[in-house]
N, C-alpha and C positions, 0 to 999 in steps of 0.2 A: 504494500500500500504506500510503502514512504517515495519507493522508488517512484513508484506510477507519478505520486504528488509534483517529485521533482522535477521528471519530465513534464510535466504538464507546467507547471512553475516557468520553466528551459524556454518553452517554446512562445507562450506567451508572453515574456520576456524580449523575444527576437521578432514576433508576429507585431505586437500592440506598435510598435515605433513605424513599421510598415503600412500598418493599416493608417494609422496616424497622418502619414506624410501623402498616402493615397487618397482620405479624406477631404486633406488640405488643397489636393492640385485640384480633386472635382470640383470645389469650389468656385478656384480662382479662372478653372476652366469657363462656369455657367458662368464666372465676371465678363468675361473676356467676349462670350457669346453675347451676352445681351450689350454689350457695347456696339455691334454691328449696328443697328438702328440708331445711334448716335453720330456712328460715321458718315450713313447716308443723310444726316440732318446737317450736318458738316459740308457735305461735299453739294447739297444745296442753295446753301449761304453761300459758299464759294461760285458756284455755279449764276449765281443772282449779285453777285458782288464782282463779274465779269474777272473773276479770279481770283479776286485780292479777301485773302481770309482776316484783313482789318476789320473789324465789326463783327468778326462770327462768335459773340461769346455769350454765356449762356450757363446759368447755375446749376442746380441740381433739378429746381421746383418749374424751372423755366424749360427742362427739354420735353416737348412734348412726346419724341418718342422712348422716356427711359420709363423701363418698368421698373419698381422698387424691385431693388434685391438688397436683404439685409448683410450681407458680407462687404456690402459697400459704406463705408463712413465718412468718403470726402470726394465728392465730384465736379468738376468744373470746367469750361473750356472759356478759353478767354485765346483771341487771334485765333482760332482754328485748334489750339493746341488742346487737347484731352486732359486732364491729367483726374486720373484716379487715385485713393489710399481706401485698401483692403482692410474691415477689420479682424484681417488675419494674420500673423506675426509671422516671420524666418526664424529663422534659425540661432539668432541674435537677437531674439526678442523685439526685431524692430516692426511694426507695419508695411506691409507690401505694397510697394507705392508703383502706377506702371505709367509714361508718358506718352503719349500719343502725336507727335510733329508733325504734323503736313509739307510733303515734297511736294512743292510747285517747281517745276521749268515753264516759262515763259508765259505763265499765266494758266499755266493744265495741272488739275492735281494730277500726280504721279501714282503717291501712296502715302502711309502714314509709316515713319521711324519711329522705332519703340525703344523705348530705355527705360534705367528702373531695377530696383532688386528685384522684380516679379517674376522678370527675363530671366533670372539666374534659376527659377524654378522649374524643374522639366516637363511638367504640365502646362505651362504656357508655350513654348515653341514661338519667343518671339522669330517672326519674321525677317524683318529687315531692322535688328538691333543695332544699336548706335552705341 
């Protein structure tokens, strides 16, 4: 019986930090997704601003297309630029913060550059990190 315990002890030991950190990315993943509808509100301000993402900003209560998600505790776009803070912490205890930039040439958006400790996370897959 002690043995059985221990292994059992063993494993859960090695599983819970896993599950843990698996928990964590689904998370930051449904962040990541329900921002797609922020981008296309983005890339219509730019669109209606004949390029120029001066004027595209926009709080949390102001976007019309964000849907609450409670893992989110700071959202804003100010110039085109995104920036979220997760409230979900690294690894350093700090809030996962991920930024969103607009690549304009010549007045086209391109795409958005992503930076951020969020990137650092393997559930995100940022893109085109900076």
């Amino acid at each position: 019986m002690v043995e059985c315990s221990t292994i059992i002890g063993l494993l859960s030991s090695i599983s819970l930090p896993f599950y843990s950190n698996y928990n964590k990315g689904v998370k930051i993943s449904s962040i990541i997704y329900s921002i797609g509808n922020i981008k296309t509100e983005m890339a219509l301000c730019f669109q209606k601003n004949n390029g120029k993402v001066l004027g595209c900003n926009k709080t949390i209560t102001e976007l019309s297309s964000y849907k609450r998600n409670p893992n989110i505790s700071e959202l804003n776009v100010k110039n085109g630029i995104i920036y979220i803070r997760f409230n979900l912490n690294d690894y350093n205890n700090s809030p996962y913060e991920i930024t969103l930039t607009p690549d304009i040439l010549n007045g086209v958006f391109i795409k958005y550059n992503e930076s951020g400790n969020a990137c650092d996370h393997p559930a995100i897959k940022c893109k085109n990190k900076v």
